[in-house]
Short mmCIF file of the C-alpha atoms (twelve columns), coordinates in Angstrom:
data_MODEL
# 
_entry.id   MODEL 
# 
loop_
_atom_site.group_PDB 
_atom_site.id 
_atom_site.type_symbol 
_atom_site.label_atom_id 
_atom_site.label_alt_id 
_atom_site.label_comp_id 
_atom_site.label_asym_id 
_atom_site.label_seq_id 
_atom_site.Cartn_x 
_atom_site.Cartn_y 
_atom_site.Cartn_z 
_atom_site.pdbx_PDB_model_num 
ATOM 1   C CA . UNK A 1   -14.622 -9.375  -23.314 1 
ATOM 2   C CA . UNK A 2   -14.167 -12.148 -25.240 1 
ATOM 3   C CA . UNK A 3   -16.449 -15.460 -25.599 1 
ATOM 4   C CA . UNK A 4   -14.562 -18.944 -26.186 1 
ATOM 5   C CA . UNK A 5   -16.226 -21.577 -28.182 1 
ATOM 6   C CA . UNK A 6   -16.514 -23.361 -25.001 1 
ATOM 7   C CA . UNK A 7   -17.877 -20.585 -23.320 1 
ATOM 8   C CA . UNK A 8   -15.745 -19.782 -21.651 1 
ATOM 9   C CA . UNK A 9   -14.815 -15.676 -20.365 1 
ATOM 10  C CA . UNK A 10  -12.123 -13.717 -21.433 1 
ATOM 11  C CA . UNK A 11  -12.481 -10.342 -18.942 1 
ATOM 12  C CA . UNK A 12  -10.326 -7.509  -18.673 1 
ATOM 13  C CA . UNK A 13  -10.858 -5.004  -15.272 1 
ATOM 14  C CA . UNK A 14  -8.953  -1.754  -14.728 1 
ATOM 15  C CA . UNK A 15  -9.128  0.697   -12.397 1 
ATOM 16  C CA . UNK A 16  -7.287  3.629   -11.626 1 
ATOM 17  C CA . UNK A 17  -7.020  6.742   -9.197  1 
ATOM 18  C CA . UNK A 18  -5.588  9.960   -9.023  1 
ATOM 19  C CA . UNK A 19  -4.787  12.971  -6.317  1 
ATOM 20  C CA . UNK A 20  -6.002  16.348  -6.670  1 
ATOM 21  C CA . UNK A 21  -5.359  18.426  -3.866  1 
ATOM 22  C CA . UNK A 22  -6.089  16.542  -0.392  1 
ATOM 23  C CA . UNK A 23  -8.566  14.148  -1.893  1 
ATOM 24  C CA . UNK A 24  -8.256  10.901  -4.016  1 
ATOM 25  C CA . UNK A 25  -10.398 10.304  -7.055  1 
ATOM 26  C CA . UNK A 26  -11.554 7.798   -9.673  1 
ATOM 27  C CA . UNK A 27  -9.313  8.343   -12.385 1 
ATOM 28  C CA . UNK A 28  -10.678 6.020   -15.113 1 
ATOM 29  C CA . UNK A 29  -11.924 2.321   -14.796 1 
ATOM 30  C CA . UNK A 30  -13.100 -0.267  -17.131 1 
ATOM 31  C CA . UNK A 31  -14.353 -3.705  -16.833 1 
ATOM 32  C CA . UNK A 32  -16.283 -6.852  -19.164 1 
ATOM 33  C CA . UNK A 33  -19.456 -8.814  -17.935 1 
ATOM 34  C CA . UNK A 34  -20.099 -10.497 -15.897 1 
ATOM 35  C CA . UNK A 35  -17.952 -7.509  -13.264 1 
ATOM 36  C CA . UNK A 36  -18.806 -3.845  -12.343 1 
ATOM 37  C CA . UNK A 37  -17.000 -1.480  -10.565 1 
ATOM 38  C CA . UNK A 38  -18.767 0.710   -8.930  1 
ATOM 39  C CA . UNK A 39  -18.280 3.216   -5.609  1 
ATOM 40  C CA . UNK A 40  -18.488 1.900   -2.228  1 
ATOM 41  C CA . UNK A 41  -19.445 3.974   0.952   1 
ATOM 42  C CA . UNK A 42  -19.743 7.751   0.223   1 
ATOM 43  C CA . UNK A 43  -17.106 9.850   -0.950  1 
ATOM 44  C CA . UNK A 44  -18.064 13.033  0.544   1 
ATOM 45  C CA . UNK A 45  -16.360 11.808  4.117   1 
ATOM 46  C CA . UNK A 46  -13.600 10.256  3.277   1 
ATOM 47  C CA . UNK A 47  -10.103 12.090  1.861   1 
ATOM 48  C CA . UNK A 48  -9.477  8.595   0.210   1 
ATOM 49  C CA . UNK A 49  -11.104 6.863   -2.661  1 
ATOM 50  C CA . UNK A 50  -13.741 3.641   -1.988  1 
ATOM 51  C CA . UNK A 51  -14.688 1.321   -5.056  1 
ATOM 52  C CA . UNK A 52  -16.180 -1.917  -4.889  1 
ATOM 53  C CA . UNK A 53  -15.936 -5.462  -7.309  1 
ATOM 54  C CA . UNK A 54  -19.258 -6.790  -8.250  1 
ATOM 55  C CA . UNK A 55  -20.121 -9.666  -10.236 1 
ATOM 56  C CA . UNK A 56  -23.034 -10.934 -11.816 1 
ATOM 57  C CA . UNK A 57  -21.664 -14.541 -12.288 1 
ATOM 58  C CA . UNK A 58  -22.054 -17.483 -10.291 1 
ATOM 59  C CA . UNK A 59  -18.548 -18.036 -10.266 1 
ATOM 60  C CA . UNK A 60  -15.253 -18.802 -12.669 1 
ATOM 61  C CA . UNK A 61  -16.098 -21.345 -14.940 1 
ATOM 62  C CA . UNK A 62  -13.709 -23.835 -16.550 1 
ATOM 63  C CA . UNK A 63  -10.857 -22.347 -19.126 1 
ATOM 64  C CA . UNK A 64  -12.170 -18.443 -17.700 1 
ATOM 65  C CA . UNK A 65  -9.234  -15.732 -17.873 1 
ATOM 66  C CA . UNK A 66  -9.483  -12.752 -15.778 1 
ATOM 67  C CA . UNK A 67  -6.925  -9.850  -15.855 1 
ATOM 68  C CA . UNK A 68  -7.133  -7.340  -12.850 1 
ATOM 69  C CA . UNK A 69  -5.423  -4.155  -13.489 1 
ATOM 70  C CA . UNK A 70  -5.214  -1.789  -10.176 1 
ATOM 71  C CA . UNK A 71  -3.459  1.842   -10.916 1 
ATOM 72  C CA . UNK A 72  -2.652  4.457   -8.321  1 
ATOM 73  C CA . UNK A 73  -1.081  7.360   -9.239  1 
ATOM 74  C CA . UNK A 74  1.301   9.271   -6.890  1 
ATOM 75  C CA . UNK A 75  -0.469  10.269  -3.507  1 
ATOM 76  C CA . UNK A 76  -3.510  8.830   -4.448  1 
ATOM 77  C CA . UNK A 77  -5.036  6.377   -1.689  1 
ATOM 78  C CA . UNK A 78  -7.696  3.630   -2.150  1 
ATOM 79  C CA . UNK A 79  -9.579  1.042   -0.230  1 
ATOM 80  C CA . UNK A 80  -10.604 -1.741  -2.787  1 
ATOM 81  C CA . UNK A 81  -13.582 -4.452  -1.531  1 
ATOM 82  C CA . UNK A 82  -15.330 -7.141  -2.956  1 
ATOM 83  C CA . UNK A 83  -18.939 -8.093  -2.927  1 
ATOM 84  C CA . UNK A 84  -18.637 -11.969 -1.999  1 
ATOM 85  C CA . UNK A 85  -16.859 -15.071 -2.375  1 
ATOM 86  C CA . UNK A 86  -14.929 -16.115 -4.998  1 
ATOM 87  C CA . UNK A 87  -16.142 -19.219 -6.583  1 
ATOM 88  C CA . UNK A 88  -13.768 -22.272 -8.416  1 
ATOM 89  C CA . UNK A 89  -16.736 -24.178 -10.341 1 
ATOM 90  C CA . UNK A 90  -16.046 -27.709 -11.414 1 
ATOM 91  C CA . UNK A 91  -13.543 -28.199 -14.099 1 
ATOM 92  C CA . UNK A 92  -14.257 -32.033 -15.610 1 
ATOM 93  C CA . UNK A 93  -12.303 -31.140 -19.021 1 
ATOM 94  C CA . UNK A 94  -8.805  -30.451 -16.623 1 
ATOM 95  C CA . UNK A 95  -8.763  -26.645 -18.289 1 
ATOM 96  C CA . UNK A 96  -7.814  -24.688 -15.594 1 
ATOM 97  C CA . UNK A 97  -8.979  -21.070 -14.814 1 
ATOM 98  C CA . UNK A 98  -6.463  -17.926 -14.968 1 
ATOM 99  C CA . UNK A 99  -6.360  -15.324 -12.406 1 
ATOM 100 C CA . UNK A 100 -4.154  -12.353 -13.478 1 
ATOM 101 C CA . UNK A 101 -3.611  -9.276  -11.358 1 
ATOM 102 C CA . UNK A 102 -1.286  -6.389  -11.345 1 
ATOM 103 C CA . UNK A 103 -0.700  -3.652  -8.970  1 
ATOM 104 C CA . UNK A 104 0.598   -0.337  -9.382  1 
ATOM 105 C CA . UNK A 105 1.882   1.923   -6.867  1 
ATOM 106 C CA . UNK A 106 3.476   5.640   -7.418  1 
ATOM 107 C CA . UNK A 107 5.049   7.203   -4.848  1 
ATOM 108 C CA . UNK A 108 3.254   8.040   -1.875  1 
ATOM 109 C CA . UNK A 109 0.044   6.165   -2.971  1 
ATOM 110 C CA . UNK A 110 -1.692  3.598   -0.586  1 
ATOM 111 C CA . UNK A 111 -3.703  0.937   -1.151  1 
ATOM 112 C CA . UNK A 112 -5.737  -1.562  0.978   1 
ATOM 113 C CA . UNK A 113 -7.455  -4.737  -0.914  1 
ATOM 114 C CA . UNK A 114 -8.219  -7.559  1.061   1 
ATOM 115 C CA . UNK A 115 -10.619 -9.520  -0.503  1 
ATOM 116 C CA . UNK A 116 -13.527 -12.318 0.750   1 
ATOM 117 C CA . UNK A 117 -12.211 -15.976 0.528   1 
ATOM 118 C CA . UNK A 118 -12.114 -17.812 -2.357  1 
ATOM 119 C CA . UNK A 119 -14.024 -21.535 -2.780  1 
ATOM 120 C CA . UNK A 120 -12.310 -24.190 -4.892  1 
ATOM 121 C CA . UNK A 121 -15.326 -26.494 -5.887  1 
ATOM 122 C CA . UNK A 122 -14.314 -30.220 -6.562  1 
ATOM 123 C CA . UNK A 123 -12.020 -31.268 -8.752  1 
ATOM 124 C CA . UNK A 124 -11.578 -27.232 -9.637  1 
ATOM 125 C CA . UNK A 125 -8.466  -26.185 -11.103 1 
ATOM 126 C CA . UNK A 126 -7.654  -22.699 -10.496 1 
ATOM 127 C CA . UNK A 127 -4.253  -20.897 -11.425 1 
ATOM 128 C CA . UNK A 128 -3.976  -17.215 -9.259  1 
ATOM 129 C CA . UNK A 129 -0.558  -14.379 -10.678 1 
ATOM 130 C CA . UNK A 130 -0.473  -11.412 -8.228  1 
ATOM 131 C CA . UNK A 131 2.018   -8.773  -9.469  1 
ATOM 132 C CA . UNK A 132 2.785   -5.869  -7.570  1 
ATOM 133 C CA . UNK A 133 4.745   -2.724  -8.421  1 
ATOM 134 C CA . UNK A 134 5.760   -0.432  -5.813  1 
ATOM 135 C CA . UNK A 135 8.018   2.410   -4.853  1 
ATOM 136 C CA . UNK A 136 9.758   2.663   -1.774  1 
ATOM 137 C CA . UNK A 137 7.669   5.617   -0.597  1 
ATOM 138 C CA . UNK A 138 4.502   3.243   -1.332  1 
ATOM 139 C CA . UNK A 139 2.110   1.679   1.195   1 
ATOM 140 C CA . UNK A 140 0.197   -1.567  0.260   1 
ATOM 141 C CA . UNK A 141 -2.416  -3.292  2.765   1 
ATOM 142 C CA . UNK A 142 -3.035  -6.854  0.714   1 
ATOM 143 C CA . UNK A 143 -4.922  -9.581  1.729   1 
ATOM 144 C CA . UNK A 144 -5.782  -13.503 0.100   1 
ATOM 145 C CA . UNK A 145 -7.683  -16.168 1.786   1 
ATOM 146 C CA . UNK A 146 -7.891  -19.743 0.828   1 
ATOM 147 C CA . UNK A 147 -10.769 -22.363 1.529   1 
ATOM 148 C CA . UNK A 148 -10.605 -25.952 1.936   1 
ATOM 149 C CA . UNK A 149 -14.215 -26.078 -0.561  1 
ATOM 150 C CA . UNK A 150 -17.602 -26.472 0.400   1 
ATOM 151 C CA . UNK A 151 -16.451 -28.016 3.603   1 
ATOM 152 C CA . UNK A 152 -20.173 -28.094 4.085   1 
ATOM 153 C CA . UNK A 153 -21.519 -29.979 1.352   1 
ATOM 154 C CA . UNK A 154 -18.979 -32.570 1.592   1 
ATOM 155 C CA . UNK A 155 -15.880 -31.420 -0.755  1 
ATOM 156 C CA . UNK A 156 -12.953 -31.177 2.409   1 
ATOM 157 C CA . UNK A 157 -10.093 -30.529 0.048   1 
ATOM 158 C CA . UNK A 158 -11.608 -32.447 -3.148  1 
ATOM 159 C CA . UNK A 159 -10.343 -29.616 -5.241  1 
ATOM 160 C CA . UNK A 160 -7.854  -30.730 -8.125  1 
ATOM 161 C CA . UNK A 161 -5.199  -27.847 -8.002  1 
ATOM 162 C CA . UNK A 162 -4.888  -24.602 -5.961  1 
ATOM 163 C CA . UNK A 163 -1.838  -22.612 -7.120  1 
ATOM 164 C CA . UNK A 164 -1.387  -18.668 -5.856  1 
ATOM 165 C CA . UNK A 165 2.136   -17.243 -6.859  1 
ATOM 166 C CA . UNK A 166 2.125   -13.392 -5.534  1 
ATOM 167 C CA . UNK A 167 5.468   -11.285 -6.653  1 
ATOM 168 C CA . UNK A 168 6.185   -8.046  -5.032  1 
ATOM 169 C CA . UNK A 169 8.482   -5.959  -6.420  1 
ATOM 170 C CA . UNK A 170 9.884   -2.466  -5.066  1 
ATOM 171 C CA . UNK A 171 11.589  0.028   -7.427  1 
ATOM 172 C CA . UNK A 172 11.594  -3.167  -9.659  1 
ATOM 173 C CA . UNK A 173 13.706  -4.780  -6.705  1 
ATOM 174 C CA . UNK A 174 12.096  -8.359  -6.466  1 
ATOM 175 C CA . UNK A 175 11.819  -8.759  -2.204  1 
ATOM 176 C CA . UNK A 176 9.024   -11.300 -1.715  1 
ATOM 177 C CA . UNK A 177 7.645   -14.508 -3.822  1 
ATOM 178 C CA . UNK A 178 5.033   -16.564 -1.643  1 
ATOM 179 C CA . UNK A 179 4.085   -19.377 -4.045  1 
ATOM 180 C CA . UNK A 180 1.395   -21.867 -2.735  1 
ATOM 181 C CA . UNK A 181 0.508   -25.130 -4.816  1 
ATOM 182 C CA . UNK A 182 -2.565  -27.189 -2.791  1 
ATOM 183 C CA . UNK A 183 -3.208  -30.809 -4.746  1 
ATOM 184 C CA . UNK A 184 -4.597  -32.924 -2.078  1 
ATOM 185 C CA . UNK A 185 -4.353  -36.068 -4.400  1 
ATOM 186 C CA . UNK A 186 -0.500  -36.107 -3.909  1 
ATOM 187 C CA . UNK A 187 0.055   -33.718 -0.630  1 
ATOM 188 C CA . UNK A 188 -0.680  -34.775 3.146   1 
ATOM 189 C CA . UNK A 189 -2.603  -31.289 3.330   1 
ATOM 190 C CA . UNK A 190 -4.135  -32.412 6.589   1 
ATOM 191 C CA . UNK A 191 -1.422  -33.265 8.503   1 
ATOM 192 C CA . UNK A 192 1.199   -31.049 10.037  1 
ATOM 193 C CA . UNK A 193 2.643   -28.219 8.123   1 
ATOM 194 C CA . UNK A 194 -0.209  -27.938 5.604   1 
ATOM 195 C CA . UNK A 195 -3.845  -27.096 6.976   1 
ATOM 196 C CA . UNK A 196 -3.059  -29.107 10.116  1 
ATOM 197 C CA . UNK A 197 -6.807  -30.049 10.541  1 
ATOM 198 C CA . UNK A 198 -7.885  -26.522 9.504   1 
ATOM 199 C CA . UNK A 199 -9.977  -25.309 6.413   1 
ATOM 200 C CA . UNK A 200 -9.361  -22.007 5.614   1 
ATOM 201 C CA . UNK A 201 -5.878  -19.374 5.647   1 
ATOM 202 C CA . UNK A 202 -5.536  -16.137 5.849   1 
ATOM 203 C CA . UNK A 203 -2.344  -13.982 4.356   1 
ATOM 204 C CA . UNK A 204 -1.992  -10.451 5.197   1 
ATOM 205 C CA . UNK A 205 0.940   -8.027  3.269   1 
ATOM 206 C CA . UNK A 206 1.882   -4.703  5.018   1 
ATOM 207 C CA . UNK A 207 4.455   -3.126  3.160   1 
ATOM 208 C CA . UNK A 208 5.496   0.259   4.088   1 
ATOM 209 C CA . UNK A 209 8.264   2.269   5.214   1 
ATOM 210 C CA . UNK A 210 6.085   2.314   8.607   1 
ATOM 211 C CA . UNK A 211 5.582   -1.434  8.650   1 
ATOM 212 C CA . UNK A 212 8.388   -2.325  11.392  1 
ATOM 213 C CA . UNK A 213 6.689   0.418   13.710  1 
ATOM 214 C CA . UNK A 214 3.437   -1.611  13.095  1 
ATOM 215 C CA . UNK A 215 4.991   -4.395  14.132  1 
ATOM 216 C CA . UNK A 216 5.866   -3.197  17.142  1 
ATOM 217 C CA . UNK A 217 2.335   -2.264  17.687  1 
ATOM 218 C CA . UNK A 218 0.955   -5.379  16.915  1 
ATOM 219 C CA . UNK A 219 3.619   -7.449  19.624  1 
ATOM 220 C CA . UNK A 220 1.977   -5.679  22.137  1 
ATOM 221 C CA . UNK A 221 -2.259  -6.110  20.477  1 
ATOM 222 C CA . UNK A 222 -1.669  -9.519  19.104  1 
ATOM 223 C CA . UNK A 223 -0.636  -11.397 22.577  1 
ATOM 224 C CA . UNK A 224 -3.954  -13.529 22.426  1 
ATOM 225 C CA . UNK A 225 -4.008  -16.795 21.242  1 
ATOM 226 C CA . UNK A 226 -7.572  -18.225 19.955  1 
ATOM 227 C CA . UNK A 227 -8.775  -21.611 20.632  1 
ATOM 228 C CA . UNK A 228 -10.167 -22.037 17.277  1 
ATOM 229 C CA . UNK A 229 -7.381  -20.784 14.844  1 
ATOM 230 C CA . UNK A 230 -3.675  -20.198 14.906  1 
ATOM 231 C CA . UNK A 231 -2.003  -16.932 13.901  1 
ATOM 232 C CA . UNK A 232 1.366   -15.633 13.675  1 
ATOM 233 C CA . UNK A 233 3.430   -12.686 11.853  1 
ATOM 234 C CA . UNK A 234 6.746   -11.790 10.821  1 
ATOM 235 C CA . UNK A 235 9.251   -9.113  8.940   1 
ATOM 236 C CA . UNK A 236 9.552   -11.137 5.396   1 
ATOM 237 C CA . UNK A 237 11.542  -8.725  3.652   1 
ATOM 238 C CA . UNK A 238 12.841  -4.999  4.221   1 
ATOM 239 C CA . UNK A 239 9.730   -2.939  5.403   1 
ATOM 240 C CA . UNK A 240 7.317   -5.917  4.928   1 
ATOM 241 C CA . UNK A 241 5.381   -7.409  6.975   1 
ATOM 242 C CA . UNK A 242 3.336   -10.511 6.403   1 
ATOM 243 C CA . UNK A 243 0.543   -12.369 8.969   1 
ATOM 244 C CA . UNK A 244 -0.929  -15.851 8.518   1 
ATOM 245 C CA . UNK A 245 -3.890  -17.073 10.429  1 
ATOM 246 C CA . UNK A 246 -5.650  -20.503 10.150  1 
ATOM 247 C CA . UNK A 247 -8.973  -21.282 11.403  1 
ATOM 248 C CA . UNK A 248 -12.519 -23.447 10.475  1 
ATOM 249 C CA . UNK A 249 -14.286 -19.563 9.391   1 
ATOM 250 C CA . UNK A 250 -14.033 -17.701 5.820   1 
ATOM 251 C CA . UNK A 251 -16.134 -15.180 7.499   1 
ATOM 252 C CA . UNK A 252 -14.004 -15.074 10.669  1 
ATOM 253 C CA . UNK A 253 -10.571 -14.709 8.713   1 
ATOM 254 C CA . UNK A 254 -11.931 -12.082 6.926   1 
ATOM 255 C CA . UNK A 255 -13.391 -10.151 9.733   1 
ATOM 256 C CA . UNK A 256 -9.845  -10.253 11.880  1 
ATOM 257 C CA . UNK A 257 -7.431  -9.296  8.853   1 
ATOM 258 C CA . UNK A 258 -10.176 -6.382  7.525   1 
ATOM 259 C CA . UNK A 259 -9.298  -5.164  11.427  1 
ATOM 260 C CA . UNK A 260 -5.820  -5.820  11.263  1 
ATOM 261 C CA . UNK A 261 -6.061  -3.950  7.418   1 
ATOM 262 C CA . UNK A 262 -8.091  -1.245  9.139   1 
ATOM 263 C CA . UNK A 263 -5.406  -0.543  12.026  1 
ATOM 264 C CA . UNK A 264 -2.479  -0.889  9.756   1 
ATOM 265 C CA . UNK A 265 -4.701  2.305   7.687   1 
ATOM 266 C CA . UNK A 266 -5.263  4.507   10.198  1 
ATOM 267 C CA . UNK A 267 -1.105  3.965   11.895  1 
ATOM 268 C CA . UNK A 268 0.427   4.452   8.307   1 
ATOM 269 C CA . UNK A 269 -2.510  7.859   7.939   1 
ATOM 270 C CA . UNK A 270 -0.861  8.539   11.850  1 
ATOM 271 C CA . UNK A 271 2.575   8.192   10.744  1 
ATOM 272 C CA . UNK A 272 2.330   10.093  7.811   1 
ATOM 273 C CA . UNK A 273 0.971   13.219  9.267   1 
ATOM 274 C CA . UNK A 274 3.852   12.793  12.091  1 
ATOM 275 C CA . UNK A 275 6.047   12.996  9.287   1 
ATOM 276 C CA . UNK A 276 4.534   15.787  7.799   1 
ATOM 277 C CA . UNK A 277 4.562   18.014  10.791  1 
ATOM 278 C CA . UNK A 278 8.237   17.387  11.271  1 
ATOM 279 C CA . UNK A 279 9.009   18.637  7.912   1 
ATOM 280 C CA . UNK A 280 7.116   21.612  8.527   1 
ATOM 281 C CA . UNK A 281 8.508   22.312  11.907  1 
ATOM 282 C CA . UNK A 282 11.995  21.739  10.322  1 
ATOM 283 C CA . UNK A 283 11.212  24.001  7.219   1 
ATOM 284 C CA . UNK A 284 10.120  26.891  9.765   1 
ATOM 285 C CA . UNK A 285 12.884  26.674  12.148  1 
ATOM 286 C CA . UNK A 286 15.235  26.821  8.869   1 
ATOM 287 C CA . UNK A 287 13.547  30.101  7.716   1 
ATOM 288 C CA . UNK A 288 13.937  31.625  11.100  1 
ATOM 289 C CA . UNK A 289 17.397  30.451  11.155  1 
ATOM 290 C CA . UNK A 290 17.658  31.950  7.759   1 
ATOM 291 C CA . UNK A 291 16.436  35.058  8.916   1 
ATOM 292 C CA . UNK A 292 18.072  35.560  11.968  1 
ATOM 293 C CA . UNK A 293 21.330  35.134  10.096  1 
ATOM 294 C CA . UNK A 294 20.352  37.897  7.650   1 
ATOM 295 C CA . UNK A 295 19.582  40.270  10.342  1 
ATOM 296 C CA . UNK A 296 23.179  39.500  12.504  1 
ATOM 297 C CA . UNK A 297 25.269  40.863  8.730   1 
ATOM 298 C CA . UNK A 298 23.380  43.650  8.641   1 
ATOM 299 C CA . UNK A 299 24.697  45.888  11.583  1 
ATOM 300 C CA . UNK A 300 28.510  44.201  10.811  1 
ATOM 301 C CA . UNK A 301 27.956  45.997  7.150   1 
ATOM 302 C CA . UNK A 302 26.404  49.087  8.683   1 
ATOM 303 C CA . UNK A 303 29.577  49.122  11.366  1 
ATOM 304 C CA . UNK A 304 32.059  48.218  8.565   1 
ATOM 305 C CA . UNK A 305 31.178  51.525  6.299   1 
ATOM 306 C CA . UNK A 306 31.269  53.485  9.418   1 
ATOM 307 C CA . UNK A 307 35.043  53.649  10.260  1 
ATOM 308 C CA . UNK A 308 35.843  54.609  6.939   1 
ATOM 309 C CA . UNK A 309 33.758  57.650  6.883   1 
ATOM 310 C CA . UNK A 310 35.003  58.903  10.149  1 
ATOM 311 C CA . UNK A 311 38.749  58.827  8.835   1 
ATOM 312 C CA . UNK A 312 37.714  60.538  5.695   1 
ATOM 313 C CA . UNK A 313 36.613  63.659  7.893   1 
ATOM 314 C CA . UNK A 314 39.517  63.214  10.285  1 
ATOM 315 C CA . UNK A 315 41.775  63.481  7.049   1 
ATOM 316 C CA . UNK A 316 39.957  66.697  5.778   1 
ATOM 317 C CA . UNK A 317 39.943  68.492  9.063   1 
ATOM 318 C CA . UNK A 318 43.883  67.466  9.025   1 
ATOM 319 C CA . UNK A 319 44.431  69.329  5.774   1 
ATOM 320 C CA . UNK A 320 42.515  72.270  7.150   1 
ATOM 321 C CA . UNK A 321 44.489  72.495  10.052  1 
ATOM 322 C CA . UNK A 322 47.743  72.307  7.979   1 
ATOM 323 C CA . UNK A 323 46.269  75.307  5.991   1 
ATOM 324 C CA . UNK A 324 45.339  77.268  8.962   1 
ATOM 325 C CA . UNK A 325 48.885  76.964  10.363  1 
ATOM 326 C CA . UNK A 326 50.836  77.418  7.154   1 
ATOM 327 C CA . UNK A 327 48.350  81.479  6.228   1 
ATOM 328 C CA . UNK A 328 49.573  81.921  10.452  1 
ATOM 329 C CA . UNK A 329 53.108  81.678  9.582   1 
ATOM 330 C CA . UNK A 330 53.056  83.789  5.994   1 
ATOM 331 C CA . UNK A 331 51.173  86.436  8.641   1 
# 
């Protein structure tokens, strides 16, 4: 960590996990004050790994950098939470804050992070880079959540700049780039295709080689519409699948897409063991197959060799007979 003459934070986080056998593990992690990552739940039931980011801060400060580095190794599966909300303090000076993270999937490895909201105080200016690496065998479960401020305390929208760009790359194949820029100075953000009289939105990112099946799933859940937010969900790219929800509740947005995370969990866990049984049941039906051919040569060798042994004898009891007849005929 590193201390700028204006005080200002410097902070480095890394985390990584790792498969052995049937269960994931902490691999190595690594993080500056004011954060601590620590485990979350216990990891005696669960096959998958559970951390947790906590912070002893009251929030990011003007000029702060923060780099989030999130590693999982092939097979390995995580569930990543955070401890609160994610305060934007007041930026008077106009330095902006830096949010950096990166995301790295290995084949097979899944990963859910959906984290609590994040609160842009007035005139806040808050800058927000998600990278994320996957391969095509990866599944990722991500989740961000915007706030108008603190709606409650009178700052509706008096932040100064709210810019998330979130890359996602897979098998270094760029398929999705959701950049959002919020500066209600210049933009209508009230009014119809911005918050549209809302204060708070949700974004969900399921990408898996299940996620089309989980759509399918969620045409048939998701037919409910709420009278105090608006929802909806598409395919955004090849095996991708992204939901947006508005609504007046941090809490509330949270809540429905930890669900939604939750479900999407347990159907990709579903899917994968489906997957696994079929390759077994295919593997075993190829050994018998395997087998059974084996056994069918056998007898056609066995009934090959015999033919020629029987007209080996037939030949020497031939000559015999010749000799027989020819000692008759000298008698």
């Amino acid at each position: 960590m590193n201390i700028n003459k204006d005080n200002s934070l410097n902070s480095l986080i890394q985390l990584s996990c790792r498969r052995e056998g049937e269960k994931t593990y902490l691999d190595d992690r690594y993080f500056d004050i004011p954060y601590k990552l620590t485990h979350y739940g216990n990891p005696l039931f669960t096959d998958y790994l559970e951390m947790i980011l906590m912070s002893a801060s009251p929030g990011i400060m003007e000029g702060d950098l923060l780099n989030l580095k999130v590693h999982c190794k092939e097979g390995a599966a995580m569930k990543f939470y955070t401890q609160s909300y994610n305060k934007i303090h007041q930026m008077p000076h106009g330095k902006p804050a830096v949010q950096t993270c990166d995301y790295l999937l290995e084949d097979h490895a899944k990963l859910q992070y959906i984290p609590h909201p994040t609160i842009p105080y007035a005139n806040s200016i808050f800058l927000a880079k998600n990278n994320i690496h996957l391969k095509k065998t990866s599944h990722l479960i991500w989740g961000d959540i915007i706030s108008g401020g603190r709606i409650h305390s009178g700052e509706r929208f008096a932040l100064k700049s709210y810019h998330t760009q979130t890359k996602v790359f897979v098998d270094e194949k760029l398929i999705l780039f959701d950049n959002q820029k919020i500066e209600p100075e210049t933009q209508p953000v009230e009014e119809l295709l911005f918050f549209e009289g809302y204060t708070h939105q949700g974004t969900l990112l399921i990408i898996s080689k299940y996620a089309d099946d989980f759509k399918k799933e969620l045409d048939e859940i998701l037919l409910e519409q709420f009278t105090d937010s608006d929802y909806g969900f598409t395919q955004c790219a090849e095996n991708a699948l992204m939901i947006r929800i508005m609504s007046n509740s941090g809490d509330g947005i949270h809540d429905w897409l930890m669900n939604i995370g939750n479900m999407a969990w347990s159907f990709i866990e579903y899917k994968e063991k489906q997957d696994q049984k079929a390759q077994e049941t295919a593997s075993e039906a190829e050994k018998e197959e395997q087998n059974l051919v084996e056994t069918q040569e056998e007898p056609k060798e066995i009934l090959a060799s015999e033919p020629k042994k029987t007209t080996a004898k037939t030949k020497n009891t031939a000559k015999k007979s010749s000799k027989v007849t020819k000692k008759k005929k000298k008698t």
